[in-house]
Phi, psi and omega in degrees: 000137153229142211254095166306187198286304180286359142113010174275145187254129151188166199266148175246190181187160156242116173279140192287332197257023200098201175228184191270148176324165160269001159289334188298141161297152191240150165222181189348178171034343171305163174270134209219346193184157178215172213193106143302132178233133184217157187271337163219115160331316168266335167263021159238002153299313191284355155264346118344280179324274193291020158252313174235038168042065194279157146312110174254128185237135162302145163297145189278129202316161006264025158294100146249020232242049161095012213249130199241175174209104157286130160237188170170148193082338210085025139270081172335120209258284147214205196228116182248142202231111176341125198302156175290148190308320129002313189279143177287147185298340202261031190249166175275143170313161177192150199274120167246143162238212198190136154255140179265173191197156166294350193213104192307301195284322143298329174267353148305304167339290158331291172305320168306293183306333146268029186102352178258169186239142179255108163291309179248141175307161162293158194169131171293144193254179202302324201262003192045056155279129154278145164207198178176163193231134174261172128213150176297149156341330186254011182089013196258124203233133196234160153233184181253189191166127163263113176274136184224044177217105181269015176274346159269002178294131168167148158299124188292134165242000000 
């Protein structure tokens, strides 16, 4: 485990078999997309950047509003992002990552009914993708995503 300069934790790894094409279709339950929320955004692209040599691209208007995109291959990796307003600014950064799912208000639904909480409502995102942010029964908060901009499909490597 590692702590970029702003205290968000993730892992790096080598899968023995690869990693999956960026051609496969991804369906229900893959893990589809990851989201940095950070208080600063452009240094902790450019840390990114220089650690596992991502591409950093601005968002695409009219998202200017601090919000970055890693590729590599030419590929969207994930997206780094202003911590949300909710948050005290003093809060630590962090990794979200997203499953996809067919239907975002159902498996909101789903999660209530096993004991998790919808942190965030369902709601169109920056890529006009639906989503939401859950958390499990222990308090672990992931989000969903119905993907419909299939130009973010790809794995953080």
């Amino acid at each position: 485990m590692i702590a970029d300069p702003q205290g968000a934790l993730f892992a790096s790894l080598h899968a023995p078999h690869g990693d999956p094409n960026d051609t496969d279709p991804t369906v229900q339950g893959d893990w589809i997309w990851n989201a940095l929320l950070t208080s600063t955004p452009s240094a902790s692209a450019g840390f990114y950047q220089k650690l596992f040599g991502y591409q950093v691209e601005a968002a695409p208007a009219p998202d200017t509003n601090q919000r970055y995109i890693l590729e590599s291959q030419s590929v969207a990796r994930a997206t780094v992002n202003p911590l949300p307003p909710r948050l005290p600014p003093n809060a630590r950064a962090r990794w979200l990552s997203f499953v996809q799912v067919d239907s975002v208000g159902s498996a909101a639904e789903k999660a209530v009914q096993l004991g998790g909480r919808v942190l965030v409502e369902p709601h169109l995102d920056h890529q006009n993708s639906m989503i939401a942010v859950l958390a499990d029964p222990a308090g672990a908060a992931f989000g969903v995503m119905e993907l419909h901009d299939t130009g973010l499909t790809g794995d953080a490597k």
